[in-house]
N, C-alpha and C positions, 0 to 999 in steps of 0.2 A: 480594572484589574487584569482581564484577560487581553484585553491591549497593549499594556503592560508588559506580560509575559510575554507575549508575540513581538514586541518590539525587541528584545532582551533574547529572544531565544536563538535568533537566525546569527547574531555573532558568538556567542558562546558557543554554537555547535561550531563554527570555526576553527575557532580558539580552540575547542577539546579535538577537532579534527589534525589542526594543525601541531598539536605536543602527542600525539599517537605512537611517531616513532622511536617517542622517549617510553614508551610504557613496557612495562616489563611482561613477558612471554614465557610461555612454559616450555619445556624440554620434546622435542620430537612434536615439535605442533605442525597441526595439517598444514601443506602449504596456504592452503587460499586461505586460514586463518591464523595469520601470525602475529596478532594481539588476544589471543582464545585467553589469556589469563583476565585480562580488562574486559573481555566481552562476556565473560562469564561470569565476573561480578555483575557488571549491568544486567546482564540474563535474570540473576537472584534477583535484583533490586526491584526488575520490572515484574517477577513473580510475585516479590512480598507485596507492593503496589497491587495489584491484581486482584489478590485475595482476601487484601484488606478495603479495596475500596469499589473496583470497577467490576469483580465477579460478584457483589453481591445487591449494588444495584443495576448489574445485568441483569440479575432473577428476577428482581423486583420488578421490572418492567416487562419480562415476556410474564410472568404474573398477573401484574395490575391492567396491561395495554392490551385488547384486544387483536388477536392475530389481524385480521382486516384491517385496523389504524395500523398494525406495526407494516403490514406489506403494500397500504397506501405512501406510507413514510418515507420506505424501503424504494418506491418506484420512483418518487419523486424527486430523489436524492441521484437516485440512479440516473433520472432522465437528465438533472442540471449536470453529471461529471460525464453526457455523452460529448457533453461541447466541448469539455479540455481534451477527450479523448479522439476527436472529430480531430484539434488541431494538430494534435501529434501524430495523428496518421498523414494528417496533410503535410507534416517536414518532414515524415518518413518517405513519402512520395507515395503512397497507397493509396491511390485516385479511388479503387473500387470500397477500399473499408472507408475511406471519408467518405465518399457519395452514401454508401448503406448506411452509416451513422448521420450522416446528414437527414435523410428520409427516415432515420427511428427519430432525430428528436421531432421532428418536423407530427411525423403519427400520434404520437404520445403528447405531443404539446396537444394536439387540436382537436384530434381524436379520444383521445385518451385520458381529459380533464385533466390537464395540464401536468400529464405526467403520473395521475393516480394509477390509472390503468396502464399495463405494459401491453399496448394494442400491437405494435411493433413486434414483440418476440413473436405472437398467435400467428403473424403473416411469415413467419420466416426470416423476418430483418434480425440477424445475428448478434447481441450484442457484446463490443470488444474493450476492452479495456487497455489503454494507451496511457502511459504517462513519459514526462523530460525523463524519467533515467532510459526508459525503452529506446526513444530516440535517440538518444547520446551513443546507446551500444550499436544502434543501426548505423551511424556516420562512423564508427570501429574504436571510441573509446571504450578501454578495456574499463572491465567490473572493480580493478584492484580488489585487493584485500577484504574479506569481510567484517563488518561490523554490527554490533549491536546497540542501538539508540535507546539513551532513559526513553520510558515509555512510549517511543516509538515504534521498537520493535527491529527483526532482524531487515539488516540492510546489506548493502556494500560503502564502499566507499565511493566511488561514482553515483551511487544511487542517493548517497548522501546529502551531496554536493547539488544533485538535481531537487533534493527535497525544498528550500525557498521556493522554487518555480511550482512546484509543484499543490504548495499549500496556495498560492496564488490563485493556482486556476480548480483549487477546494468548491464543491456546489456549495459552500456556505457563501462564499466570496460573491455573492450574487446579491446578497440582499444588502441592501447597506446600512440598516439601521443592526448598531450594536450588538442589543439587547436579543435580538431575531438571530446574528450570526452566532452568537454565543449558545445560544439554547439550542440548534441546529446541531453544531459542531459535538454538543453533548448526546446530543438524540442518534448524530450518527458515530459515535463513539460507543453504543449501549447496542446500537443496530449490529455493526458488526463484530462484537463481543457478546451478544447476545444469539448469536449464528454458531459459534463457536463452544458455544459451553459444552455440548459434548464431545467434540471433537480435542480439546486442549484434557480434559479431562482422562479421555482414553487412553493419549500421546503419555500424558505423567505416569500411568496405573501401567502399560504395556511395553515402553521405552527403559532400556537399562541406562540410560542416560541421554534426558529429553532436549539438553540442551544441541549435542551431535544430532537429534533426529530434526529438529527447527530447522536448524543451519544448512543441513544438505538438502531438505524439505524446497527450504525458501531458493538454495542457488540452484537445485534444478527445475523450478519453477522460472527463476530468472532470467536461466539459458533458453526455456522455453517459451518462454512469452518474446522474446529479444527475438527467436525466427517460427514465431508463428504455428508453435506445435509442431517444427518440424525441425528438430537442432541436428547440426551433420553430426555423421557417427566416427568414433574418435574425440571425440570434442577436448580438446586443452582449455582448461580454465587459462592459464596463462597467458595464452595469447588472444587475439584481439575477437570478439564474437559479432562482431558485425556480418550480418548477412550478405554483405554486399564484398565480401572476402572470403 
């Protein structure tokens, strides 16, 4: 079944990517969001979703799972997406964060019981997170427009577009028996929705409307992860955010 759905999902986002600029928009929409009427349904959608299904066996597992299984889980997870993230720094050209990600998985494999222990942060090996849309902004394809994915959550459209490459190099994708990457994908699905419970919960109770606070939330994290915590000042969504410009 979940092979299924993964077979079926990567053209349908397509498909819904490519009739976008048929969807209807609302009156005076921000620029960088000029589908905010479609992305705000899907917003809703992935809230009802949310709270009908993943915020409550979120509970049930920081509940049932002890803290130490969940942060053995949590490292483990974390040690197998340092390799996608090793290689996207290596197309980015950042010889020194691939080298230090190279030397965290290398720690945390051998040292670290195969990634249970995060032996690697204790020594100062930093750990970074790198995916294909960060890259793609490094070579100066712009962000476009932003969008909101059924439960995937807030994106761009570039970022979108990066998304196949990116469930590719998923730490599930590691394992290859089915039954194992399925269970995985679920476990880190609850991992980090289970991080968030009070964070999303606050955003709803103190936000006069939490979909605007997502949205600029997730693009100035964007802009910032794209130059490394250091975005130039002036920054134009509009134009191209490659660091390398």
């Amino acid at each position: 079944m979940m092979m299924t759905m993964k077979r079926w999902a990567m053209p349908l986002l397509v498909l819904v990517l490519c009739g976008l600029q048929g969807c209807a928009t609302v009156q005076n929409a921000d620029a960088r969001d000029p589908w905010e009427s479609m992305n705000r349904s899907v917003y809703k959608f992935n809230d009802v979703v949310d709270n009908v299904a993943i915020k409550p066996v979120a509970q049930a597992y920081v509940t049932v799972i002890p803290s130490i299984v969940r942060t053995g889980v949590r490292n483990v997870l974390g040690n197998l997406s340092d390799v996608w993230s090793m290689a996207n720094s290596a197309m980015q050209l950042k010889a020194q964060a691939t080298a230090e990600t190279f030397m965290r998985i290398n720690v945390n494999t051998f040292f670290g019981l195969a990634g249970l222990l995060d032996v690697a942060s204790e020594m100062g090996l930093e750990k970074r997170k790198e995916d294909f849309g960060q890259t793609l902004g490094y070579w100066g394809v712009k962000p476009g427009p932003y969008l909101m994915l059924p439960l995937l959550g807030p994106s761009t459209l570039r970022d979108a577009l990066a998304t196949p490459l990116d469930m590719q190099g998923s730490p599930t994708q590691a394992f290859t028996d089915e039954a194992t990457r399925n269970a995985l994908t679920v476990v880190r699905i609850l991992d980090v929705r289970s991080g968030l419970l009070q964070t999303v919960d606050v955003i709803k109770a103190a936000s006069l409307d939490p979909y605007n606070f997502v949205r600029d939330a997730y693009l100035q994290k964007r802009n910032n992860d794209i130059h490394d915590g250091n975005p130039p000042s002036g920054f134009d969504y509009g134009e191209s955010d490659s660091p390398n410009q």
